[in-house]
BAMARKE-606597 format. One line per 2 residues: number of its first residue (from 1); for each residue x negated, y negated, z negated of N, C-alpha, C. Coordinates in steps of 0.1 Angstrom, whole numbers. Atoms other than C-alpha are relative to their C-alpha. Example, Ala and Ser with C-alpha at 12.3 -4.5 7.8 and 13.67 -1.06 7.14 Angstrom:
<sites>
1 = -9 12 0 -123 45 -78 -9 -12 0  9 11 0 -137 11 -71 8 -11 -8
</sites>
This chain:
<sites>
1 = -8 12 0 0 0 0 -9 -12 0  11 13 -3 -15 -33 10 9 -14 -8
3 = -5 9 9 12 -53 -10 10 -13 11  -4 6 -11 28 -67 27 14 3 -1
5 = -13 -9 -3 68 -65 24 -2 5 15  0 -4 -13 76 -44 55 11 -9 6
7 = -6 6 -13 92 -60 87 10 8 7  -8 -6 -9 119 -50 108 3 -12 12
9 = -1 8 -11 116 -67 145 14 4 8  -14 -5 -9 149 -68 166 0 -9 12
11 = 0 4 -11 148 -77 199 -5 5 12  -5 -1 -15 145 -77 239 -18 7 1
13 = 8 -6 -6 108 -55 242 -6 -4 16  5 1 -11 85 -65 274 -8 7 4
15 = 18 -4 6 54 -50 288 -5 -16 13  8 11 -9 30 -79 299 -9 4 6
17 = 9 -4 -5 7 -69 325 -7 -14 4  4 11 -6 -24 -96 335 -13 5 8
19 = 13 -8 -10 -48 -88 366 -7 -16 4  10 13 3 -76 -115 358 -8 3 13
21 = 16 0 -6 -106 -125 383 0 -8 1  7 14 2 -122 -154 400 5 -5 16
23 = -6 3 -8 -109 -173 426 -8 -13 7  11 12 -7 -135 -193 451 6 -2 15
25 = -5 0 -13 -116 -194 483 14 -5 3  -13 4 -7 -82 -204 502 3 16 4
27 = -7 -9 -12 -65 -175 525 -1 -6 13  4 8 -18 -71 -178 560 16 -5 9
29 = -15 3 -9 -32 -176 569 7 -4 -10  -9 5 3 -17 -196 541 -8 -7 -13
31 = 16 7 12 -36 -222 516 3 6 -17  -3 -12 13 -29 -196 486 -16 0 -2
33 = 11 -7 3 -59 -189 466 0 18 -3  0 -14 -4 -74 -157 474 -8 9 -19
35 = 2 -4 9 -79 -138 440 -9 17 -2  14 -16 -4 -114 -114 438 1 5 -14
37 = 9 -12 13 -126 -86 415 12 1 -10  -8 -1 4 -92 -81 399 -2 7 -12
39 = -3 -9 12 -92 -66 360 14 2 -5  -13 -2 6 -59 -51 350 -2 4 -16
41 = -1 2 15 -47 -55 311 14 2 0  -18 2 5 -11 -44 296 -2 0 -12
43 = -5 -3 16 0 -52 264 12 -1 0  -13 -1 3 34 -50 246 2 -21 1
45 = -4 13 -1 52 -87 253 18 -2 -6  -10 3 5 85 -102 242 -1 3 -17
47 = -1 -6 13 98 -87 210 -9 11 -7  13 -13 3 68 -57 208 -8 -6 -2
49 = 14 5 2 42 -84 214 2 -7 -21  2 2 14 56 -101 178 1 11 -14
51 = 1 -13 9 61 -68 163 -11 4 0  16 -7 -4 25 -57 175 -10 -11 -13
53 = 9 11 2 11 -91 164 3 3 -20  -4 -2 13 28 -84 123 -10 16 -2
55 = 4 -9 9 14 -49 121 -16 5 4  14 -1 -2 -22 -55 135 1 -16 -14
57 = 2 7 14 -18 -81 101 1 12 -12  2 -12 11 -19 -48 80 20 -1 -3
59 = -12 0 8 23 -50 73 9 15 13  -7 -12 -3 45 -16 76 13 -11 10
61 = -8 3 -10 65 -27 110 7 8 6  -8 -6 -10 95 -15 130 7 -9 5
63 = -9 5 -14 109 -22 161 13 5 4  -13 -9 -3 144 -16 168 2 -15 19
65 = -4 11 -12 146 -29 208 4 13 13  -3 -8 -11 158 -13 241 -13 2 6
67 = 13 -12 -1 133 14 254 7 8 13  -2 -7 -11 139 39 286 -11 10 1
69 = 9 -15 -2 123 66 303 -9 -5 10  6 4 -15 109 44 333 -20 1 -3
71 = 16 0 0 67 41 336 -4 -13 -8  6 15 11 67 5 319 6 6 -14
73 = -2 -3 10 87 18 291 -7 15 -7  12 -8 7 62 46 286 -12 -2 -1
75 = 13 4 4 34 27 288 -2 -14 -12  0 8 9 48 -1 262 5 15 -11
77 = -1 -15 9 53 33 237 -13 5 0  14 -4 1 18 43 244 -7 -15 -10
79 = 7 9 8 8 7 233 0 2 -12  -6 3 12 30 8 202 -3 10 -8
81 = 0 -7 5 27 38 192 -10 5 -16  7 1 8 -4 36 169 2 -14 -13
83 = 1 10 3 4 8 152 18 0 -10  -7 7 7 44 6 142 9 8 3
85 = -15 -5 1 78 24 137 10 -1 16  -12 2 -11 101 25 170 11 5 -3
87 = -8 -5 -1 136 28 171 7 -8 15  -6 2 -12 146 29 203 18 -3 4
89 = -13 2 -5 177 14 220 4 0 11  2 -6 -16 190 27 253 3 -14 8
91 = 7 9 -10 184 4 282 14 6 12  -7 -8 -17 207 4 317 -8 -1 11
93 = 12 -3 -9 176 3 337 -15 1 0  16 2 3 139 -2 339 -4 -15 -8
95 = 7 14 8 119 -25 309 -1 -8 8  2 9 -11 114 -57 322 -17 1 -1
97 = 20 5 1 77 -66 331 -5 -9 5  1 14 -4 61 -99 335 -16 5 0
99 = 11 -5 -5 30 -97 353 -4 -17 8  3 12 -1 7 -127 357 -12 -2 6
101 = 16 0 -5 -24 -134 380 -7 -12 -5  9 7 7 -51 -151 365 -17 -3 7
103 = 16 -1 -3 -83 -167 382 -6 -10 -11  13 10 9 -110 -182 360 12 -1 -17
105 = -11 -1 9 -81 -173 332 11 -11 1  -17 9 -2 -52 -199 345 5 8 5
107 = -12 -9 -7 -23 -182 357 3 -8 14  -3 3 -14 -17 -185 396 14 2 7
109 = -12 -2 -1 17 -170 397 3 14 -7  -8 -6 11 40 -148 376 9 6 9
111 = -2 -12 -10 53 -116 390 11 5 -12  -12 -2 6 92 -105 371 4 15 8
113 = -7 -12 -5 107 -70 376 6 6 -9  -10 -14 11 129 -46 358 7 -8 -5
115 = -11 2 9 165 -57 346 3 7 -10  -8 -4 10 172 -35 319 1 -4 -9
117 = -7 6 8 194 -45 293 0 11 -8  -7 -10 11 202 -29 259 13 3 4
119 = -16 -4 -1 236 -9 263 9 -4 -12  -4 1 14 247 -6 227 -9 7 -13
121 = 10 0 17 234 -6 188 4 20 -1  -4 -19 9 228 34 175 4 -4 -14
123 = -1 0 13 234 43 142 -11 0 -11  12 0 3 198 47 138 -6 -18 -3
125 = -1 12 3 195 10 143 4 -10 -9  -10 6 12 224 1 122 -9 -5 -14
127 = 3 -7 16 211 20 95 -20 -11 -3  15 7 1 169 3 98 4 -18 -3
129 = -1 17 0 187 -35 100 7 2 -11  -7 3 8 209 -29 71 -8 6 -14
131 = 6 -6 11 181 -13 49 -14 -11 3  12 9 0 155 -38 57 -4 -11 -8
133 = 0 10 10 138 -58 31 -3 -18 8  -1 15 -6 133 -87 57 2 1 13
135 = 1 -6 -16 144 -87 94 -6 -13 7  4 5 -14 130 -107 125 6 -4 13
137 = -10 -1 -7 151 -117 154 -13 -6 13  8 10 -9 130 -123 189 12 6 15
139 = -13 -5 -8 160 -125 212 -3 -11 12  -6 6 -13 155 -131 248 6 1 11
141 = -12 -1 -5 187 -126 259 4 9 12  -8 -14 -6 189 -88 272 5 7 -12
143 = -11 -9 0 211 -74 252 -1 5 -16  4 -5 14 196 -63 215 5 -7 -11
145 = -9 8 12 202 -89 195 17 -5 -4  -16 -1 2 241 -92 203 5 15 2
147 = -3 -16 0 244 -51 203 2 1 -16  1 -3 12 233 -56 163 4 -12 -5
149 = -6 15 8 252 -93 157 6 4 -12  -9 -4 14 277 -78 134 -6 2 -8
151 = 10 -7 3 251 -62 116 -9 -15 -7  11 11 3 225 -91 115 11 -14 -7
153 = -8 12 7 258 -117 108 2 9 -18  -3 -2 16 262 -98 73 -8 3 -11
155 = 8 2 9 227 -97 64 -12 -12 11  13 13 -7 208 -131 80 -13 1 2
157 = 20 -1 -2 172 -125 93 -3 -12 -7  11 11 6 146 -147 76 -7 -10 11
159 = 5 8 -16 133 -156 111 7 1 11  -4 -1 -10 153 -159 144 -11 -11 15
161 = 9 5 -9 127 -167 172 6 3 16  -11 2 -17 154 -183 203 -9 2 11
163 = 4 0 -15 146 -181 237 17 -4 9  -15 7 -10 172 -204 265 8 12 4
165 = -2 -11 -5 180 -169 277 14 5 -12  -4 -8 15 193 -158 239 13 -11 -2
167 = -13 8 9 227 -165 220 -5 -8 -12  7 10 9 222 -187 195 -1 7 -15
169 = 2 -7 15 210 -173 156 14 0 -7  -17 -4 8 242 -159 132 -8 -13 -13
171 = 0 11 10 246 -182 105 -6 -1 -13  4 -5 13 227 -184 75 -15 0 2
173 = 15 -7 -2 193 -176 91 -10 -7 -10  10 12 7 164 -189 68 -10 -12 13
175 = 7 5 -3 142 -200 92 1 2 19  0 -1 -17 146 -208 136 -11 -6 4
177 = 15 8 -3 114 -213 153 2 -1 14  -1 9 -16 123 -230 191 -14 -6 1
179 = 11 7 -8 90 -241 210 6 -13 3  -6 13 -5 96 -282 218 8 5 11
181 = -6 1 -14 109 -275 251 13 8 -2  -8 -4 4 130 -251 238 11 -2 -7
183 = -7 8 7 143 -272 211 7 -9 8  -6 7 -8 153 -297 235 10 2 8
185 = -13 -9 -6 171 -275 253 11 1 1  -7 -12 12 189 -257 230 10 -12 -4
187 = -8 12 14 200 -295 211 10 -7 14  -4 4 -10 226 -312 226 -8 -20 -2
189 = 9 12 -2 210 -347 236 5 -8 -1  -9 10 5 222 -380 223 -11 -13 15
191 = 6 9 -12 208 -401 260 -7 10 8  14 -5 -9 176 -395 280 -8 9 -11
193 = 8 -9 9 158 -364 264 -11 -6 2  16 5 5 122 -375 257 -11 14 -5
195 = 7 -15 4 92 -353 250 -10 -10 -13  9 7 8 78 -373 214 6 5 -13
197 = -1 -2 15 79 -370 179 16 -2 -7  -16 5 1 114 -387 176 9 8 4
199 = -6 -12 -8 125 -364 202 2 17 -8  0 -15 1 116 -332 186 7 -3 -18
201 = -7 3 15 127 -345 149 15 0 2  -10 3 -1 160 -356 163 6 12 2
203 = -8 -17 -7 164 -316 183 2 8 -14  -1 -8 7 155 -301 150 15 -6 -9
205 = -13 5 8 181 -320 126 11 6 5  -13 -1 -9 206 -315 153 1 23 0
207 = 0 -11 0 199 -278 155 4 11 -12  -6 -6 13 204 -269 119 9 -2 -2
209 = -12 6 -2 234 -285 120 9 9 3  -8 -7 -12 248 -266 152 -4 16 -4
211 = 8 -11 5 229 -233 139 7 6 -14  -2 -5 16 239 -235 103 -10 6 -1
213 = 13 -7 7 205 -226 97 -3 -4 -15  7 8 10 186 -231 65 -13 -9 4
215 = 7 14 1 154 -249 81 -2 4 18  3 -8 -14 146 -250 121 -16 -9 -1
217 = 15 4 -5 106 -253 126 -3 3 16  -1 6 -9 98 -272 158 -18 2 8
219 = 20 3 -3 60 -258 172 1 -8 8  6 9 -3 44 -285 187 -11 2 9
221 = 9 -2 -7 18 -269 202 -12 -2 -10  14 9 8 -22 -286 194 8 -8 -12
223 = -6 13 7 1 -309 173 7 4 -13  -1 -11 14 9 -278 146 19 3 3
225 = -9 0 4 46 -277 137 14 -5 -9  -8 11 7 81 -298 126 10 3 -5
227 = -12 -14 5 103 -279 100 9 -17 -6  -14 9 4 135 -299 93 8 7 -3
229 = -12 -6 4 161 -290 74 13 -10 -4  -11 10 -7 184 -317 90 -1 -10 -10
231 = 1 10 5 167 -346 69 -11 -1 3  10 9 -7 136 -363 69 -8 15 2
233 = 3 -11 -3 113 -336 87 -19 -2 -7  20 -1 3 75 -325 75 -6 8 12
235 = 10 -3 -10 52 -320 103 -11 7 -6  12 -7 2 25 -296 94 -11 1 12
237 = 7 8 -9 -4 -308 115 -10 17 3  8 -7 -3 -25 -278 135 -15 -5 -4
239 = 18 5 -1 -63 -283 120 -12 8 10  9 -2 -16 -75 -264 156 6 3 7
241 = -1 1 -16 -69 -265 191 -12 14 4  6 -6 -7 -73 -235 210 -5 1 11
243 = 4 6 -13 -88 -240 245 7 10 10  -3 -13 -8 -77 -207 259 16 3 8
245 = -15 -4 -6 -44 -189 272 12 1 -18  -9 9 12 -16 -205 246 12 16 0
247 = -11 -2 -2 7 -176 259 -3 12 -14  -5 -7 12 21 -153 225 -3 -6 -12
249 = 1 10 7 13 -185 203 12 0 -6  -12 0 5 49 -187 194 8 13 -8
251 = -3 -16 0 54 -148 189 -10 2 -16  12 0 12 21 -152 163 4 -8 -10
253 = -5 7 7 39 -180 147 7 6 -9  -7 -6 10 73 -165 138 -3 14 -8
255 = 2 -16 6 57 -130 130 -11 -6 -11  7 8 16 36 -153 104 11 -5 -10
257 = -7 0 10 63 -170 90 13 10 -6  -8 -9 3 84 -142 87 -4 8 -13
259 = 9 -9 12 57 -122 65 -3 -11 -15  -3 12 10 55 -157 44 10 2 -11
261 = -17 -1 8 89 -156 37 5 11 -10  -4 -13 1 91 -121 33 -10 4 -14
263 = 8 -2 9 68 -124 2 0 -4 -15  -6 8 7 84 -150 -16 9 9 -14
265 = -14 -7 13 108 -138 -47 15 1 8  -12 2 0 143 -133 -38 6 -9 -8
267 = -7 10 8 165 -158 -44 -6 -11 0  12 11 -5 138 -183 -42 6 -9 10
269 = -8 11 -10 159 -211 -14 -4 -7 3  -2 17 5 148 -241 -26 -13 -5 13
271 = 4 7 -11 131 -265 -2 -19 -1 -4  11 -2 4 97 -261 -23 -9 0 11
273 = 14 1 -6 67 -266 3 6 14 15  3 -2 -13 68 -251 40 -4 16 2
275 = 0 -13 -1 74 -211 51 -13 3 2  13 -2 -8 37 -214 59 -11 -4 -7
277 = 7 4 5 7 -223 48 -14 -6 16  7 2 -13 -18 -245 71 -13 6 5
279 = 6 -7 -8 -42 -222 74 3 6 11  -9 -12 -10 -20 -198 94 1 -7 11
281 = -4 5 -16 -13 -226 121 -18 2 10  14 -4 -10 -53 -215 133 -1 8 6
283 = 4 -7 -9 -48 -186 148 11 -2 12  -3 4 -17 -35 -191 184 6 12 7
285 = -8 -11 -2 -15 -167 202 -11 17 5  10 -13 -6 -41 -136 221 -14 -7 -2
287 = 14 6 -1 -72 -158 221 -7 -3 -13  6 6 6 -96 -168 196 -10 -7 4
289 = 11 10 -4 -124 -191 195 9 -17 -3  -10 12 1 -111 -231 196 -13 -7 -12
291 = 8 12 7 -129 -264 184 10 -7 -13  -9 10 10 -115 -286 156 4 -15 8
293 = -4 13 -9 -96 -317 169 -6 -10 -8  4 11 6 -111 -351 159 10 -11 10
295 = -6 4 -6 -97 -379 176 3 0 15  -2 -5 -13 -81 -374 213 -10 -7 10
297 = 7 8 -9 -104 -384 241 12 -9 10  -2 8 -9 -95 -414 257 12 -9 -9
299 = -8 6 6 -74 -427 228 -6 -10 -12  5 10 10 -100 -450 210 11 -12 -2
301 = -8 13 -3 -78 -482 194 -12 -11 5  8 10 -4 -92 -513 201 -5 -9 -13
303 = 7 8 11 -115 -532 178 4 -13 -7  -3 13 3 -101 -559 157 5 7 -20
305 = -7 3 15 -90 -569 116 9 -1 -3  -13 8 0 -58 -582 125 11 14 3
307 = -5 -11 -3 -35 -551 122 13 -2 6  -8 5 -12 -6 -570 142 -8 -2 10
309 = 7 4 -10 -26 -574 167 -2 8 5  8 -13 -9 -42 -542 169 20 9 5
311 = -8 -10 -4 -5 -525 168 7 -5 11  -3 5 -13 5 -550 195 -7 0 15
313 = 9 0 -14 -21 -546 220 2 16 0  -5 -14 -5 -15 -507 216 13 0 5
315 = -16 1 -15 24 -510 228 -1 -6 7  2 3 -17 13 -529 258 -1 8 4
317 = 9 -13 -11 -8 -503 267 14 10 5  -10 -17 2 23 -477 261 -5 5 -8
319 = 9 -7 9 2 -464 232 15 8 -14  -4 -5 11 15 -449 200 -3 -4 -10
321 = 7 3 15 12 -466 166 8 6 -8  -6 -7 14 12 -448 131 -2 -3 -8
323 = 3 4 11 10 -462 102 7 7 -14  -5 -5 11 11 -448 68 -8 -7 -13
325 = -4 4 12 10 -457 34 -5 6 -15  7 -8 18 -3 -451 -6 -7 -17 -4
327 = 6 6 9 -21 -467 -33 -17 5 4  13 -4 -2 -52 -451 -24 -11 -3 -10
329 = 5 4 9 -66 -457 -56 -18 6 -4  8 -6 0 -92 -431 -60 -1 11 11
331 = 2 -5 -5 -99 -420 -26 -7 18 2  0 -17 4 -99 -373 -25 3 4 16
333 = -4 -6 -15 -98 -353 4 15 2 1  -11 -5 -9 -62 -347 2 7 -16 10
335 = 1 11 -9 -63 -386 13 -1 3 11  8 2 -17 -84 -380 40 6 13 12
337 = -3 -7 -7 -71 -352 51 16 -7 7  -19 4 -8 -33 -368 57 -5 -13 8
339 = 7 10 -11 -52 -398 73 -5 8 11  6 -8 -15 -69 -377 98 14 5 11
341 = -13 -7 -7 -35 -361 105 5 -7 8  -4 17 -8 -19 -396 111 -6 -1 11
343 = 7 8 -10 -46 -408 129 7 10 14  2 -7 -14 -42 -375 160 17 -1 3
345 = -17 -4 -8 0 -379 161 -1 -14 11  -3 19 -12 -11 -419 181 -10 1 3
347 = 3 11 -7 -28 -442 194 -13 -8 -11  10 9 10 -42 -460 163 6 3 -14
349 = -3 0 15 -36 -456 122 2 -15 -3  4 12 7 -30 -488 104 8 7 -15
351 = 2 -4 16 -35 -481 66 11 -10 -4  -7 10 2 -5 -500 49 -1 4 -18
353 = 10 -8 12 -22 -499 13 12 -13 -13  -7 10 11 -6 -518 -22 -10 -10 -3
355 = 6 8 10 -17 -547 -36 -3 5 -14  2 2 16 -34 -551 -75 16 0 -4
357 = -16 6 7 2 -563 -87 6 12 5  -10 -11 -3 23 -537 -66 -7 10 -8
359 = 4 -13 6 -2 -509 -78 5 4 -15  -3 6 15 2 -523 -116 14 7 -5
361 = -15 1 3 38 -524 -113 6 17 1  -5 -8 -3 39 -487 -99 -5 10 -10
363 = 4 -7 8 17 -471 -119 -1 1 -17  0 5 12 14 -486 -150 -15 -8 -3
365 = 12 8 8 -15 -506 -175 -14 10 8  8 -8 -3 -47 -496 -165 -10 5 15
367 = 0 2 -11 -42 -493 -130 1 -10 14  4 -11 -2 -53 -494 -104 -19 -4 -1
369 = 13 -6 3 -90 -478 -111 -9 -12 11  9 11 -11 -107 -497 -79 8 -12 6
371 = -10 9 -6 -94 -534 -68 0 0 15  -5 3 -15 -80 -540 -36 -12 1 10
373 = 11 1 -9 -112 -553 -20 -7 17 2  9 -11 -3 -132 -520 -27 11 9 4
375 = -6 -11 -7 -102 -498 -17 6 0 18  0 6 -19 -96 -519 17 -15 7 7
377 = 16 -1 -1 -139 -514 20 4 15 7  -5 -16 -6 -132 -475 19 5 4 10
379 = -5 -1 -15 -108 -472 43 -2 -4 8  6 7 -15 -121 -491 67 -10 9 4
381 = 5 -6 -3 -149 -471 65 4 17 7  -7 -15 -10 -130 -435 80 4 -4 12
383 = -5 0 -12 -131 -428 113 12 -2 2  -16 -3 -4 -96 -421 113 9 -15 0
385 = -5 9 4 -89 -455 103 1 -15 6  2 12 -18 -82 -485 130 -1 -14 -10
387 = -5 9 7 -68 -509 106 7 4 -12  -6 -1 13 -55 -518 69 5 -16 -3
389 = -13 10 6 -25 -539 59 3 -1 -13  -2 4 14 -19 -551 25 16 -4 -4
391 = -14 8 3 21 -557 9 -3 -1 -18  1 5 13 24 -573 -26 17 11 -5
393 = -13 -5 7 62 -557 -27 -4 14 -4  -3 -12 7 72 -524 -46 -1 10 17
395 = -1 -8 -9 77 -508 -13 -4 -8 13  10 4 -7 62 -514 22 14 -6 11
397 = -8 1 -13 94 -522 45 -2 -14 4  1 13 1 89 -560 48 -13 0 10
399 = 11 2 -11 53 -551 65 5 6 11  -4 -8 -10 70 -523 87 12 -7 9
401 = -9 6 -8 96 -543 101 -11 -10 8  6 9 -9 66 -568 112 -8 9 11
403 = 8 -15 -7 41 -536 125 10 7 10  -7 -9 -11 71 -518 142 -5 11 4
405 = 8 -8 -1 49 -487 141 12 12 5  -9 -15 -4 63 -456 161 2 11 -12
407 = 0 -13 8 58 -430 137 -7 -8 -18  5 0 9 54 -436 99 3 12 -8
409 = 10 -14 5 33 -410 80 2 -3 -19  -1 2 16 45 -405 40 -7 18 -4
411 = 7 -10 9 23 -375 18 10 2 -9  -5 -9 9 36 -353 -5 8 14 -4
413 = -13 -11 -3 64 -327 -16 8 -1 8  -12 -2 -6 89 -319 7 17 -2 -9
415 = -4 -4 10 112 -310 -23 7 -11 -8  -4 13 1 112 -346 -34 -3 -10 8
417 = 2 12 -11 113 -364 -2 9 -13 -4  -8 14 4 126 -400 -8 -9 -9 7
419 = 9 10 -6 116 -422 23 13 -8 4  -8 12 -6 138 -454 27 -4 -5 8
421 = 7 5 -6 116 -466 49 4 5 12  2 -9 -14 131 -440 73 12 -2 9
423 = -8 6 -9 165 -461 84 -5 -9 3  3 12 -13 147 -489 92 -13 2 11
425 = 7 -7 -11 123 -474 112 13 4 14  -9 -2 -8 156 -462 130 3 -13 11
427 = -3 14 -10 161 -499 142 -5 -2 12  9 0 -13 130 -495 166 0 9 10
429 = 8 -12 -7 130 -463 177 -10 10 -4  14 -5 7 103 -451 151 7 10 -5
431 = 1 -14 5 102 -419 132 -9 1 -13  5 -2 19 93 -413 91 0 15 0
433 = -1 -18 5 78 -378 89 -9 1 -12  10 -8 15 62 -360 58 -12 7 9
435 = 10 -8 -1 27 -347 62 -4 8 -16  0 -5 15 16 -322 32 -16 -6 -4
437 = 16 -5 6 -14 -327 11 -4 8 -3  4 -8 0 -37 -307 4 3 4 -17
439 = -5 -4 18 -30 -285 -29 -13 -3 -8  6 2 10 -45 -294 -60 -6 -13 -2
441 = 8 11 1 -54 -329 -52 3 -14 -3  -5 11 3 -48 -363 -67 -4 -4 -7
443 = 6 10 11 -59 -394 -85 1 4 -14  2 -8 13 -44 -383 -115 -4 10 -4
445 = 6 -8 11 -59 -354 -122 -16 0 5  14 1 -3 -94 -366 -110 0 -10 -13
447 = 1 7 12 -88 -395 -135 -2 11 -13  1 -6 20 -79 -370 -167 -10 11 1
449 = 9 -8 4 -108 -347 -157 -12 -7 0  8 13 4 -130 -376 -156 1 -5 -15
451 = -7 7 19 -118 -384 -190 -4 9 -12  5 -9 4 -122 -350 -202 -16 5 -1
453 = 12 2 4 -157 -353 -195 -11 -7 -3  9 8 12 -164 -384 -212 7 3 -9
455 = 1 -2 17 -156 -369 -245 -7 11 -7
</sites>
């Protein structure tokens, strides 16, 4: 026993075949590139690939998906076989199989075959979804996941991982993971759909809604993931970029948060901190390797003091400004780490920091530890950091109505989110998300162990 609840995957089974080489030429009779020295690769795809991907993480896995007698459906059974539980579900034709040519590893075109659909749920199936200590749903819309609706409506998966193809998750689900594009989709659209931060905040809210989910998480791609549970949303920022082939990224995701979830206590609901943890957004779907992101090429702000100024010469451009907010008293990495975050969602950061007096007033006697000058000094000094804005008030809206900043960036619990700040941002267009800190880190308890060791 490894201590892993076990898993039960439900859904539509693929096999993904990819015949890689290198491509230095045209075709002589049609401007196609000609694709040399071909290597063939199958792995299990769709619902197998997130089942495969859970029980090469050490967790006791079963697959309940439509299966056949055809040559793809016995060479996705040969994959699986070492690895995870099958319960087969009969098919009215041949597995589908998505098959993808790849030169220099980009895909050149994508090759579809085999219709088969799940017929109807066994008893065998019944019985594995209604005894499972956590189910999985990866439903792209042949036939598995509405064969076991009844079933799955009277015990809610923990994860439903949509696809446009798929009926929409039974009610109750803990957790729906839609790719952006997906999201957008899926939500119904209040104007012109958009592909931004506002955009994907606005699909998720809307989705939990329409869903009756308990949270929908919104991947992002490089840009990590946007779990909302139809209020203000927390972005969990990816700390690396993979360079490679992105495709079963999504499939790695929900078969992560599923095992998350699935670990938790029963009964446990409450909004407490993110199905995830941000290490987990590092590994990438089939590929490894990947650099750490620092700031985006080609997105330096522009050099100046004047933090109106700097966030006005970025909206000419079309840029992105984000500005976020603290006392920053005794600068700690979980500072710097939500600054960094800030800084890669735009264009430019502007630091919007308290005054002496505001700090005074918020914290109490005592405070704060460094004055204004040296804590402006600081921040200026982080890369991540374009500009820093000063408000005397209790709260910062007075500056943000002058800034008009796209996206503002608030730290902390989820749990107790409380950002006013996040209707008037509505006025412009802008967007108030949560980023998390990092655990265990804060002024105060750097102050009282500082304290502790002068005595």
């Amino acid at each position: 026993m490894n201590g892993k609840a076990p898993l039960v995957v439900v859904g539509d089974a693929l096999l993904d075949r990819d015949l890689t080489g290198r491509a230095e030429r045209l075709a002589p009779d049609a401007p196609v590139p000609v694709v040399d020295d071909c290597g063939e690769r199958t792995r299990p795809g769709g619902a197998a690939l997130t089942a495969y991907l859970a029980a090469r993480d050490g967790r006791d896995v079963t697959l309940v998906a439509g299966m056949g007698d055809d040559p793809a459906s016995r060479e996705l059974r040969r994959l699986l076989d070492p690895w995870l539980t099958l319960v087969p579900l009969p098919l009215t034709g041949p597995l589908p199989e998505k098959t993808r040519v790849l030169a220099h590893d980009r895909p050149v075109v994508r090759l579809d075959r085999g219709a088969g659909r799940t017929r109807a749920a066994t008893d065998a199936a019944r019985e594995a979804v209604r005894a499972a200590p956590a189910v999985l749903v990866s439903d792209y819309g042949r036939g598995a996941a509405d064969a076991l609706r009844d079933d799955l409506n009277a015990r809610p998966p923990l994860v439903w991982d949509p696809h446009p193809r798929g009926g929409p998750p039974v009610p109750g689900t803990r957790l729906v993971t839609p790719a952006e594009k997906e999201a957008h989709a899926l939500a119904p659209q209040d104007g012109t759909p958009r592909r931004d931060l506002r955009a994907a905040a606005h699909s998720a809210a809307v989705l939990v809604r329409h869903w009756r989910a308990a949270a929908v998480a919104v991947t992002l791609g490089a840009r990590g993931a946007l779990l909302s549970y139809g209020e203000h949303p927390l972005l969990v920022p990816a700390p690396a970029a993979h360079p490679g082939d992105s495709c079963g990224a999504g499939d790695r995701f929900a078969a992560t948060a599923a095992g998350l979830l699935a670990r938790r206590r029963p009964g446990r609901r409450g909004r407490r901190g993110a199905p995830w943890r941000r290490d987990r957004l590092r590994r990438g779907g089939r590929c490894g390797g990947g650099a750490e992101r620092g700031r985006p090429a080609g997105t330096s702000a522009p050099t100046t003091d004047d933090p109106h100024a700097l966030a006005a010469r970025v909206r000419a451009a079309h840029g992105t400004v984000v500005a976020a907010g603290g006392c920053f008293d005794l600068l700690h990495a979980g500072h710097v780490g939500l600054l960094q975050a800030a800084r890669r969602l735009g264009d430019c950061l502007v630091v919007c920091v308290n005054s002496d007096a505001s700090v005074r007033r918020r914290k109490g006697g005592g405070r704060p530890v460094n004055p204004l000058a040296d804590r402006i000094r600081v921040l200026r000094a982080l890369a991540c950091v374009d500009a820093v804005a000063v408000f005397d008030e209790d709260t910062p809206e007075r500056l943000l109505a002058d800034l008009r900043p796209d996206v503002w960036v608030k730290g902390g619990d989820y749990a107790a989110a409380d950002l006013p700040e996040a209707a008037l941002l509505q006025e412009w267009g802008g967007q108030a998300v949560l980023l998390p800190y990092l655990d265990g880190r804060s002024s105060t308890a750097l102050m009282e162990r500082a304290a502790e060791g002068a005595r």
